[in-house]
C-alpha positions as a Markdown table, in Angstrom:
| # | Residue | x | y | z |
|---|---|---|---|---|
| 1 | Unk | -10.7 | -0.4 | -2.7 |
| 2 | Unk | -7.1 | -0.4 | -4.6 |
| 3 | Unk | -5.2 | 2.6 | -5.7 |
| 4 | Unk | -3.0 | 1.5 | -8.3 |
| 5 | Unk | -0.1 | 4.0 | -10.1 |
| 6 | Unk | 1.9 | 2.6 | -12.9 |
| 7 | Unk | 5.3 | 4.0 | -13.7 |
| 8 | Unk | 8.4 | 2.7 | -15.7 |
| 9 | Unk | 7.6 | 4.2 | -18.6 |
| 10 | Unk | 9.9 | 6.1 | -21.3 |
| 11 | Unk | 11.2 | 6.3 | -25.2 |
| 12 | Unk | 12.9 | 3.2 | -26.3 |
| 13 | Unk | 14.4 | 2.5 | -29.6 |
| 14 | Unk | 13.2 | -0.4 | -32.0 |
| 15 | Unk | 14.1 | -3.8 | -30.2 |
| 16 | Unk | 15.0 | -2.3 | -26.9 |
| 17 | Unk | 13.5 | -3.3 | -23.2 |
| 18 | Unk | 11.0 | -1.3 | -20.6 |
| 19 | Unk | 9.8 | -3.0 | -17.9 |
| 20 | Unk | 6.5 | -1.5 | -16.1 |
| 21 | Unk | 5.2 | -1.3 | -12.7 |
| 22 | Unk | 2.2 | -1.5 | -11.2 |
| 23 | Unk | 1.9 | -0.7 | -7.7 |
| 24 | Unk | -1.1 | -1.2 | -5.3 |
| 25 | Unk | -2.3 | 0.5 | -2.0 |
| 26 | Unk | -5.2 | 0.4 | -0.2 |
| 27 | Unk | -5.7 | -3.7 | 0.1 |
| 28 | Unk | -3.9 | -6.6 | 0.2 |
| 29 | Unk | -2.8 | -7.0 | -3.6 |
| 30 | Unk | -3.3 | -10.5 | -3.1 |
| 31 | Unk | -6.9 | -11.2 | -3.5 |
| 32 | Unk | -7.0 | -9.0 | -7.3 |
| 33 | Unk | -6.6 | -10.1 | -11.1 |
| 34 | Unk | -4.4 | -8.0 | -12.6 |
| 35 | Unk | -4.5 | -6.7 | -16.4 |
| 36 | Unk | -2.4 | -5.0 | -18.9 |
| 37 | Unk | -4.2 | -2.5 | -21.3 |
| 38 | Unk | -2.6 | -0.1 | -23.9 |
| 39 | Unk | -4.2 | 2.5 | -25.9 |
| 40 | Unk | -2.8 | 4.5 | -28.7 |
| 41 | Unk | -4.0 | 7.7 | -30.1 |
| 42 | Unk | -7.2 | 7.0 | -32.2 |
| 43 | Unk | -7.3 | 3.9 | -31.2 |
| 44 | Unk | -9.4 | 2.4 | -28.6 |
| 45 | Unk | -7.9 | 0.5 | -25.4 |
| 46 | Unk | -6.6 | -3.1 | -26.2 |
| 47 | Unk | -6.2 | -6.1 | -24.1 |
| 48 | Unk | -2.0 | -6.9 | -23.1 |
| 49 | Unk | -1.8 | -9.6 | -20.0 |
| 50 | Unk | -3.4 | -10.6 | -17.5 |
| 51 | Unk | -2.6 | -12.1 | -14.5 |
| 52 | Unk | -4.3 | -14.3 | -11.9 |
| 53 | Unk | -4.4 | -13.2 | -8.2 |
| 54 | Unk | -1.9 | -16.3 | -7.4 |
| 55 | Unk | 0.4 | -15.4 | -10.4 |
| 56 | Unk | -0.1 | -19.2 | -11.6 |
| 57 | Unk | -1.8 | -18.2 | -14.8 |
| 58 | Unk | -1.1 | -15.6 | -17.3 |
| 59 | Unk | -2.6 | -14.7 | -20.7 |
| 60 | Unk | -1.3 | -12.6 | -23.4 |
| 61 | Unk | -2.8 | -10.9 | -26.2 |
| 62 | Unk | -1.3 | -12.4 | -29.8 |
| 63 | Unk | 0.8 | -9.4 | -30.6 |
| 64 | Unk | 3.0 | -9.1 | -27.7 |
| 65 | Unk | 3.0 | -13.2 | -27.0 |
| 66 | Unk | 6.6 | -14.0 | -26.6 |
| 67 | Unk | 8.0 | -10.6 | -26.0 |
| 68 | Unk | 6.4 | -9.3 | -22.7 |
| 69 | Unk | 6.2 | -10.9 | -19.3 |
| 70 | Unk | 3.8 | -10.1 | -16.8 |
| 71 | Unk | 4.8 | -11.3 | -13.4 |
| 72 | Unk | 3.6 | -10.2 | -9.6 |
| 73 | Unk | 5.4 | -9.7 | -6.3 |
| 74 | Unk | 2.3 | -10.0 | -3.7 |
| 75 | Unk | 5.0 | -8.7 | -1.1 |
| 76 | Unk | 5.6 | -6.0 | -2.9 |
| 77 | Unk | 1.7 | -5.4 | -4.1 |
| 78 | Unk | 3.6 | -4.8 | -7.1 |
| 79 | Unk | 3.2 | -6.5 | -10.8 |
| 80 | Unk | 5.3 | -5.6 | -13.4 |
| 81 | Unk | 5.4 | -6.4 | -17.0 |
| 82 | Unk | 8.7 | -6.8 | -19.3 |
| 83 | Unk | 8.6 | -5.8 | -22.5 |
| 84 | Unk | 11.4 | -6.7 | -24.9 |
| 85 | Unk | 12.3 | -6.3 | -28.4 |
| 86 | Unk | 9.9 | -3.7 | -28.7 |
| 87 | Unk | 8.1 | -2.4 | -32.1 |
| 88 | Unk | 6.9 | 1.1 | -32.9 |
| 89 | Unk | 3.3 | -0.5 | -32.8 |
| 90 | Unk | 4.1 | -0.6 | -28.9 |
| 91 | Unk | 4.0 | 3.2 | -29.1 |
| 92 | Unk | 0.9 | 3.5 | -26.2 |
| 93 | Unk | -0.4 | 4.6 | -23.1 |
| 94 | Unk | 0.0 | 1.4 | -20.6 |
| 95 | Unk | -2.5 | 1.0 | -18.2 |
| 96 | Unk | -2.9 | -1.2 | -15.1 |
| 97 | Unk | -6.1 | -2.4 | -13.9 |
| 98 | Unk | -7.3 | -4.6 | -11.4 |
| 99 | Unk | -10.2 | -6.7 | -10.3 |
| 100 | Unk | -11.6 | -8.4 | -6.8 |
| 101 | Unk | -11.9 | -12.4 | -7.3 |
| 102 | Unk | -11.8 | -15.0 | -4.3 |
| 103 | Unk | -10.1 | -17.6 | -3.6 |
| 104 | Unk | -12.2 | -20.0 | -6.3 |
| 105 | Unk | -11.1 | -17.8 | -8.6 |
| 106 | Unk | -7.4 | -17.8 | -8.0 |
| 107 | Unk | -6.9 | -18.9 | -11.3 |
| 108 | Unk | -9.5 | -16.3 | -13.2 |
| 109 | Unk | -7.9 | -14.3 | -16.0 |
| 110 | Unk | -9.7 | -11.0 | -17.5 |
| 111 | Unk | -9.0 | -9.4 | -20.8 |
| 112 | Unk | -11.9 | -7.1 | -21.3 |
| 113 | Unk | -11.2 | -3.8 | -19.8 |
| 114 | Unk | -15.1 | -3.7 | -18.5 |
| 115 | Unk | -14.1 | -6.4 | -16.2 |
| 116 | Unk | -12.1 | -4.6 | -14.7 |
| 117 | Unk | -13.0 | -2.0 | -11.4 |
| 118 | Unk | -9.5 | -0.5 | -10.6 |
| 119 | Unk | -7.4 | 1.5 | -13.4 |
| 120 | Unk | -4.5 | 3.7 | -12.9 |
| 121 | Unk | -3.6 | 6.5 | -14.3 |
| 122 | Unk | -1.4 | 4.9 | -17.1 |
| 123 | Unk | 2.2 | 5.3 | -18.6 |
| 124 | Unk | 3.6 | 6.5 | -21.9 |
| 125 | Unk | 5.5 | 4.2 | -23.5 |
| 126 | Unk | 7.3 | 5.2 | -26.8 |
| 127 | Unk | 9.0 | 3.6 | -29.2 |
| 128 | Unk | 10.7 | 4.8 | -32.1 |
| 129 | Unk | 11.7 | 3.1 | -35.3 |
């Protein structure tokens, strides 16, 4: 198992920066996919980034393509995702999640949280207008 715990977020003004963190214990970081999820109130939990296990291949979802980068220090078992010129539609709980694929599947991306089998316990992240 993985225990992950997110932290880096905050209130940021329209157009500013946050960068998250994700950080991992329990296993070797190395050998997980790693995703990005928000959810706002009302609203039900939406795809961000993902990242494969080897950090070679990322995916974004279309609204934050361009203006966040989701990266990973293995060393560290940390990912992180920057977020720049950010929008009040950003306004959301950020979660991390995580997910077991071997080494055939270094490159494997997931967007759909119920891939997923490891979630922290998310991050506010708000951003006024």
């Amino acid at each position: 198992q993985v225990q992950l715990v997110e932290s880096g977020g905050g209130l940021v003004q329209a157009g500013g920066s946050l960068r998250l963190s994700c950080a991992a214990s329990g296993r070797t970081f190395s050998i997980y996919a790693v995703g990005w999820f928000r959810q706002a109130p009302g609203k039900e939990r939406e795809f961000v980034a993902a990242i494969s296990r080897s950090g070679g291949s990322t995916n974004y979802a279309d609204s934050v393509k361009g203006r966040f980068t989701f990266s990973r220090d293995n060393a560290k078992n940390t990912v992180y995702l920057q977020m720049n010129s950010l929008k009040p539609e950003d306004t959301a709980v950020y979660y991390c999640a995580a997910v077991y694929t071997s080494y055939s599947g270094r490159h494997y991306l997931a967007s759909r949280p119920e891939e997923y089998d490891y979630w922290g316990q998310g991050t506010q992240v708000t951003v006024s207008s």
